[in-house]
N, C-alpha and C positions, 0 to 999 in steps of 0.2 A: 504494500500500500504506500502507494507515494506519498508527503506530506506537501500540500498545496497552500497558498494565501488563502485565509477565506471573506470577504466581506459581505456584510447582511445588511439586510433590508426592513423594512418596519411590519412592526405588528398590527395586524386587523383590530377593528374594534369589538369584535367578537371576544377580546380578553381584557375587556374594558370594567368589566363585574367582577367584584370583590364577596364573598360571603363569608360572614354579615357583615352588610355595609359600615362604616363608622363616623359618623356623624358630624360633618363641619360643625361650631359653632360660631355665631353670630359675635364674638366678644374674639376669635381667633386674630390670629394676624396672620395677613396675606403676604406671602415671600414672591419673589420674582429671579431665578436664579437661571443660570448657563448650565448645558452640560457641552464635553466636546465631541466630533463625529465619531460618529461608531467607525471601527477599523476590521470588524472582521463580525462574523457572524451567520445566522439565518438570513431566508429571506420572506417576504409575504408579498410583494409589488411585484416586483422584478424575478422572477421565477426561474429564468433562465439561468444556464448556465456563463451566457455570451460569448460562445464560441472559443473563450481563452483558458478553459476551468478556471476558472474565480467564480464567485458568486457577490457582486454588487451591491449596495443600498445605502439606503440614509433614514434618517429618523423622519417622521411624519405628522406634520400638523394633529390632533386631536387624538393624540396615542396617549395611553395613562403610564406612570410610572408609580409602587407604591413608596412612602416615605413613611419607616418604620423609627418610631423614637420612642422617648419614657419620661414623662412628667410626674414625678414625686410615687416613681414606682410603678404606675399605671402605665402600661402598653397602649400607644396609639398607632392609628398610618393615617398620613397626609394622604391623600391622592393628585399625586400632580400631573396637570395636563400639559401637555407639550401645543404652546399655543402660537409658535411661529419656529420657524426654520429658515436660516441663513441657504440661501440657493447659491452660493456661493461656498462660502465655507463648511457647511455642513452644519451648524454649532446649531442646538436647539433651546429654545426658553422655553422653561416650566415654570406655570405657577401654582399655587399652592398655599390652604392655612395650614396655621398649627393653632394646637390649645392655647389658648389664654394659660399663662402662669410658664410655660417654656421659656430658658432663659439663654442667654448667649452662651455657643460655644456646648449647646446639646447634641452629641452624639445621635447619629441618623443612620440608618442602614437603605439603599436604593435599591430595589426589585424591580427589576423589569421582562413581563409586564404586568401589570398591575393584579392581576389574576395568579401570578406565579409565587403572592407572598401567600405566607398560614395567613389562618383565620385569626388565628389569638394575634395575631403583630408580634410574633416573635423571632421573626427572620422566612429564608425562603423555605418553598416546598420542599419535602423529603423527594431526591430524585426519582426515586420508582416511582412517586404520584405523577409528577412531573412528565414522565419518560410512559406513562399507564395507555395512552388515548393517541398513538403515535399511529397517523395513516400512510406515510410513504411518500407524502405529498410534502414539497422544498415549502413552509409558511413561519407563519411567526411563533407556532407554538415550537418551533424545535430552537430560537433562540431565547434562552434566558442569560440574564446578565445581572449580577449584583454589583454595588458599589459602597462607597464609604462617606461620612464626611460631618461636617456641625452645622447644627443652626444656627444663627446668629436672628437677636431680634432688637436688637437696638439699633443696629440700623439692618432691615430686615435683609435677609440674605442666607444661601450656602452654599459654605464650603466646601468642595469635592474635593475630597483626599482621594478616593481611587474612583477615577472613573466608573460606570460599571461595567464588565469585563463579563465575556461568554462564560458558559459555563460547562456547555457541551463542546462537543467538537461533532462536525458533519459528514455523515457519510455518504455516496452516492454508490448504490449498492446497483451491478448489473448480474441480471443471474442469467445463467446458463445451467446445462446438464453436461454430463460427461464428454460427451459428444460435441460438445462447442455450440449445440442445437440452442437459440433464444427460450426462457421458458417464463411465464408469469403464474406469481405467488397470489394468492389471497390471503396467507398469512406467514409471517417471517419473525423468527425468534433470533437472539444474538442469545450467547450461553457462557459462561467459562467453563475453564476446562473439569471443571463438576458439575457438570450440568442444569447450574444454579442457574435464573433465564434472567438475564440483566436489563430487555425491552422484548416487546411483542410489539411489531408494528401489523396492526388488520387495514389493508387496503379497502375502498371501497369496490371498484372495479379491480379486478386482474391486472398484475402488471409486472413487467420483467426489470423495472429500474425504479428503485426505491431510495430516499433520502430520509435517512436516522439519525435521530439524535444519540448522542452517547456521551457516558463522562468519559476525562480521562481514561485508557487503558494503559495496566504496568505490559511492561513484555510479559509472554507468555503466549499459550493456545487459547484461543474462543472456535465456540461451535457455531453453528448459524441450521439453523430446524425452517424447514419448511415446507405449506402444502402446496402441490404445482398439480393439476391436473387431478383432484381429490387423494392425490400419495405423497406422503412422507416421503422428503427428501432431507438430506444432512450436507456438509461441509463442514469442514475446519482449516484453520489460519494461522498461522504464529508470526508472531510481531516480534521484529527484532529489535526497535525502538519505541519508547512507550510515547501514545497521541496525546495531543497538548487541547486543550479547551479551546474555541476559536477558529482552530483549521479544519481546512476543508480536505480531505480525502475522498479517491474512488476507485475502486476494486471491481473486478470480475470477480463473482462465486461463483466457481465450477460444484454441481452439487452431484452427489449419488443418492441413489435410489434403491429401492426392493432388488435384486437379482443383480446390481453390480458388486465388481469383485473389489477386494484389501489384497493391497500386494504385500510382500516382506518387510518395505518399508515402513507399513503403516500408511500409506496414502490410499485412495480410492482411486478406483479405474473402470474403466466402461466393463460393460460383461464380456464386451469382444476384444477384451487386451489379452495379447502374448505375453504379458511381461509375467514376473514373480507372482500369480498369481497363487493365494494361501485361504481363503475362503470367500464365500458369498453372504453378502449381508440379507439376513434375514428378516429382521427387524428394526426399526425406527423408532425412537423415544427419547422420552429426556426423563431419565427414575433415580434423580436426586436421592430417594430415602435409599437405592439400593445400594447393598453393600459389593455389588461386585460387578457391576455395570450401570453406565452412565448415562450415555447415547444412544448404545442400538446391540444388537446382536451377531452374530455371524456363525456359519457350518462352515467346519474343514470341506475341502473338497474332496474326500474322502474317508472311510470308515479307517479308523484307529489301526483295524487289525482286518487280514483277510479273512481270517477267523469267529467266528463265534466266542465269546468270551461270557465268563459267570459277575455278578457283578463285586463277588468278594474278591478273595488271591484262590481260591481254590481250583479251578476250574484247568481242565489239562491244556487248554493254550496260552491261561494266562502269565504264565512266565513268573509265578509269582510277585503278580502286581495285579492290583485290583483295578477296577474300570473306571473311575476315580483318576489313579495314577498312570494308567494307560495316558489317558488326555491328559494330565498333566506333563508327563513326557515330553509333549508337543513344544512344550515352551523351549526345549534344548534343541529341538530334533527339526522341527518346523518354527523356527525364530521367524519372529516378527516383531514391530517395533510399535510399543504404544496397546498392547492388548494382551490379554492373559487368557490362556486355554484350560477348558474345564467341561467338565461334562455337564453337560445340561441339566438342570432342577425340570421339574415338573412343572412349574410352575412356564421358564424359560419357554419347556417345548410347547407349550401352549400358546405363548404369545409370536411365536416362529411361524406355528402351523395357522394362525387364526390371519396374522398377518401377508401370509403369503397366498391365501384363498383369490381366487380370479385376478392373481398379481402374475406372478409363475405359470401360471393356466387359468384352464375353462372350467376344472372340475371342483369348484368351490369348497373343496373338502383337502384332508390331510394329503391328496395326489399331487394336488399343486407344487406344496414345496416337497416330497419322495422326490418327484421326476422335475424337479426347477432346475436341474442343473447342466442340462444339456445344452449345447452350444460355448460350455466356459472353458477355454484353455486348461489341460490337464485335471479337469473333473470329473467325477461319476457321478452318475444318479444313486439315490438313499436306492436300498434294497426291500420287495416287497417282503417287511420281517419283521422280528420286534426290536428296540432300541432300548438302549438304559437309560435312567434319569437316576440320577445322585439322590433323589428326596425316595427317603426310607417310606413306608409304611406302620401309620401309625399308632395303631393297636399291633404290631408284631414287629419285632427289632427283624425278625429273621426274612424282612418281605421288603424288599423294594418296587417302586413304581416304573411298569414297562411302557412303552406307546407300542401298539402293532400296526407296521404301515400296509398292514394288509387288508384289516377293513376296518382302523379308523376308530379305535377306544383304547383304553386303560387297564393295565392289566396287576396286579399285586403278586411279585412271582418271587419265588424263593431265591435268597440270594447266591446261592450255590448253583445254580441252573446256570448250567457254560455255554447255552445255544442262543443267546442274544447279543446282539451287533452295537458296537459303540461308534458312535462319531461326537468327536471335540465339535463344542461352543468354543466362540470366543465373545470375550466381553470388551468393548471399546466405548 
């Protein structure tokens, strides 16, 4: 992600409400004070890019600013209106009361826009409220900006200590699919690398180029979740420098989907790549609470063993290693970067087989992902069999949970039984 100039544009009057509103009084005194040009930001007017990546603007007649202070403990806001602008310089005049009894040299906090301060006047929005109502659309709700500074009321006036200064940084997101294909989202997540979700932007219409607010980010991985065509899609990113509040940035997402393949790298690849390819993503998610997967799922591209195996150590092909440790094997044996190999819970093949239904095929059932695997560089298709799942049974230590992809249920089979077939999960 390149880092670009960014400058913004003014906010609509659409964030010109405050709740609850707080009440000029008639005994206030009215200030009349400067701010200087915005230098970097959103935009609401001027939507464009203009053809140079920047993004333009200046402040605008009849846009509110709120003006957060404290007279004898009590939290108020000014609301101050921007009621001319220099078409030359930029520089904008707000006026503004304040309470009667504020006295020179009172401490002010400036939110902008006037909608982006709390209720109680005690500074801005928590960002995730802020970041909550994001449509993809370049406007004024993705610039906010705070600043600093004193009242003065003897001779009425203030002082700007910090200008107010963005508070996001913008992004202009183009997505694509593996394939370099154009694709539009109706909805788009940004994640870290826990798949904690940091914005959800909901489009109204479909659309392939989106513009996000975002705070700063430190270096590291982010995920980015989205629906394209009613299917979970995924990507991830890592940032080598951390984004500055302000600038403007814009990225291609190349995203994967149900049936694309995870090379050894750890990166994603079409389902028709030669490369390293180490399994097939099976699933899509974002499962924060879970303890051993994040984002999504995936099948080796083949069974553990040619073999039939038991699901303890007992079992005469198992080598003395249980099915469990078969797949875990994998993490030596088939490395890969960024994911851990595990035999699937029950739970797991559920969300595999539910998610793969008329994704991988036609037959809306457990055949879709058995036979999804055809067409992948060095894969096989699951075998019409049964499979292990790591989650025990119950009421009986001595009983784990089979799937049989022969027709399509649950089976509680003894764990000594060496004629069931393993294939690694992995968790990413």
């Amino acid at each position: 992600m390149a880092a670009l100039a960014l400058m913004t544009a003014a906010c609509s009057n659409d964030n010109n409400d405050l709740t609850p509103p707080q009440p000029q009084k008639a005994e206030g005194i009215t200030i009349t004070a400067q701010l200087a040009p915005k230098t970097n930001g959103a935009t609401t007017r001027a939507v464009a890019d203009n053809g140079d990546n920047k993004i333009t603007a200046t402040w605008a007649e009849t846009e509110h600013i709120a003006i957060l202070y404290e007279v004898s403990s009590t939290k108020y806001v000014a609301d101050a209106e921007i009621t001319a602008v220099d078409g030359t310089t930029g520089v904008a005049t707000i006026t503004f009361n304040v309470e009667a009894g504020t006295t020179d040299d009172t401490p002010c906090t400036l939110v902008y826009p006037l909608a982006a301060a709390k209720a109680d006047h005690s500074g801005v929005k928590d960002y995730a409220d802020l970041l909550a109502t994001q449509d993809g659309v370049l406007d004024g709700d993705l610039d906010v900006r705070v600043g600093a500074g004193t009242i003065q009321v003897t001779t009425p006036g203030l002082d700007v200590t910090t200008q107010p200064e963005p508070q996001f940084s913008i992004f202009k997101f183009t997505i694509q699919n593996l394939s370099a294909a154009a694709k539009t989202a109706t909805q788009f997540k940004v994640c870290d690398n826990s798949g904690n979700v940091i914005t959800t932007v909901t489009p109204g219409p479909a659309t392939g180029t989106l513009y996000v607010a975002l705070p700063a980010m430190a270096v590291g991985t982010y995920w980015f979740n989205a629906t394209i065509d009613s299917k979970p899609y995924v990507a991830k990113a890592t940032t080598t420098a951390a984004t500055t509040a302000g600038n403007y940035y814009q990225t291609t997402v190349k995203m994967a989907t149900i049936g694309d393949v995870i090379l050894s790298d750890g990166k994603f690849a079409a389902r028709s790549s030669t490369g390293t390819n180490v399994a097939m993503i099976a699933y899509l998610g974002s499962e924060t609470d879970h303890a051993t997967y994040k984002h999504g799922l995936a099948l080796a591209l083949s069974d553990v063993s040619a073999n039939t195996l038991s699901w303890d150590n007992t079992g005469a092909n198992n080598a003395g290693k249980t099915a469990a440790e078969w797949c875990s094997d994998w993490n030596t044996t088939k490395t890969i970067t960024g994911g851990t190999w595990m035999l699937p819970s029950k739970d797991q093949w559920i969300k595999m087989i539910d998610a793969c239904k008329n994704v991988l095929g036609t037959q809306n059932n457990y055949k879709d992902l058995r036979d999804g695997f055809s067409g992948i560089s060095g894969a096989s298709n699951m075998q019409s069999d049964d499979y292990w799942s790591r989650t025990e049974y119950d009421s009986d230590s001595n009983y784990a949970w089979g799937y049989t992809f022969v027709l399509g249920y649950w089976n509680q089979v003894y764990k000594g039984y060496g004629a069931i077939r393993v294939r690694a999960c992995l968790a990413f």
